[in-house]
C-alpha positions in Angstrom: -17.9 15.2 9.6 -15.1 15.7 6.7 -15.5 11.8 6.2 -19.7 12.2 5.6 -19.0 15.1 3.2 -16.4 13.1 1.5 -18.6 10.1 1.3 -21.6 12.7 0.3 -19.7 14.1 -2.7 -18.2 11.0 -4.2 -22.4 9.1 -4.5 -22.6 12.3 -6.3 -20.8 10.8 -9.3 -20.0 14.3 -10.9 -17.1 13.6 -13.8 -15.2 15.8 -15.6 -15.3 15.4 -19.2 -12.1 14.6 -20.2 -11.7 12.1 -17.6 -12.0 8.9 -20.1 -10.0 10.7 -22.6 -6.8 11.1 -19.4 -7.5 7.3 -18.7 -6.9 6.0 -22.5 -4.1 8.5 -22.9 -2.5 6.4 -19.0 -3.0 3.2 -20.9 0.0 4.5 -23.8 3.1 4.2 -21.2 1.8 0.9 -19.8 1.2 -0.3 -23.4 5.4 0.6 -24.1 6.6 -1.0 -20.9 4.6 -4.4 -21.7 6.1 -4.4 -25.0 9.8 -3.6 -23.4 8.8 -6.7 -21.1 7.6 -8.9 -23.5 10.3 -8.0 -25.6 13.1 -9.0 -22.5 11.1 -12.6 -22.4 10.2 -13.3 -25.2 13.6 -15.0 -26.2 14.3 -16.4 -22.5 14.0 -20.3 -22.5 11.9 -20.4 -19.2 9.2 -22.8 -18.0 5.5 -21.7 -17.9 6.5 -17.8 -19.9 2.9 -17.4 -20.9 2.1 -17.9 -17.3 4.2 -14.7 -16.2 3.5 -12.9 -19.7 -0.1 -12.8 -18.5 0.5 -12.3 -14.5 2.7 -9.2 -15.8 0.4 -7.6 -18.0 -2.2 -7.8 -15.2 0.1 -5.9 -12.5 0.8 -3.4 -14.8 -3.0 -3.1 -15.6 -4.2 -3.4 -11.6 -1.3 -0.7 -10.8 -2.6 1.7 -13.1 -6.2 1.2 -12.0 -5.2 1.5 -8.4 -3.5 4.8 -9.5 -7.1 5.9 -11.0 -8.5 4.4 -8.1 -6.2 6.9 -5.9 -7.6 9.6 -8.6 -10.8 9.6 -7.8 -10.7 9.2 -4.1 -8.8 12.7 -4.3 -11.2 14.3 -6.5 -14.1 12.8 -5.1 -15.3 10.9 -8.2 -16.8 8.1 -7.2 -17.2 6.4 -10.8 -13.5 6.7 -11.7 -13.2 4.2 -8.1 -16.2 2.0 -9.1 -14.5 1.7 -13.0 -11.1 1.1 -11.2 -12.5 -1.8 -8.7 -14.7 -3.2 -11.6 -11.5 -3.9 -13.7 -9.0 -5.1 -11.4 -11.7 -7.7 -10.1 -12.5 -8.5 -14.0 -8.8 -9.1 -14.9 -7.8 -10.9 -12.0 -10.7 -13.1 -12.7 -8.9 -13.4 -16.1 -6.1 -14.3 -14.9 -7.4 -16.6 -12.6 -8.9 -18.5 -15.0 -6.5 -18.7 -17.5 -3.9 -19.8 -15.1 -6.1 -22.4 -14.0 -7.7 -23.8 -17.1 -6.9 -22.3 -20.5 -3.2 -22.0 -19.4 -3.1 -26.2 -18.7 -4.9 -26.9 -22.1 -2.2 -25.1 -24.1 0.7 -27.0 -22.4 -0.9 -29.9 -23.3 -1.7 -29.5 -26.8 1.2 -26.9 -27.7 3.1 -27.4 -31.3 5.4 -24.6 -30.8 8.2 -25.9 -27.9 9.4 -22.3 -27.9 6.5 -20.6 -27.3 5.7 -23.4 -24.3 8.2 -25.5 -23.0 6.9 -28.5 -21.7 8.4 -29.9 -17.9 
């Protein structure tokens, strides 16, 4: 019965209004600990960096959204769970393809040996 009435009240889709404004304002401390990480990498002579510049920046991101995701389970806000399932999928589909495709093509024609060291 509790499960129906959960179910029941998050189709309802009720928001509160500040809600977007709370998410941007979660994005600011995961915006400072990328730039600490990139910052730790950046000089570190390692094979395939963009590779695990990208994979990071996408844990961070899916973390938070799982967070939100948590959120609106617990306030019954069933849009702040659809927005958080919506962008994990979209930026591990990023990911996915940049690891698979766009991430080959810039080994391949890369200029800069530091930014892409080459096996």
């Amino acid at each position: 019965m509790a499960l129906q009435t959960k179910i029941r009240n998050i189709l309802g889709m009720q928001r509160h209004h500040h809600e977007v404004q709370w998410w941007m304002f979660s994005l600011a401390p995961l915006g400072v600990a990328f730039a600490f990480f990139f910052v730790f990498i950046l000089p570190m002579d390692i094979p395939q960096k963009d590779v695990i510049l990208v994979t990071g920046g996408a844990a961070g991101f899916a973390g938070l959204q799982t967070y939100w995701i948590f959120r609106g389970w617990q306030r019954d806000d069933g849009l702040t769970m659809l927005l958080g399932l919506v962008s994990i999928v979209v930026v591990s589909a990023l990911v996915w393809w940049y690891v698979d495709s766009l991430g080959e093509i810039l080994h391949a024609h890369s200029s800069v040996p530091w930014v892409y060291s080459k096996e």
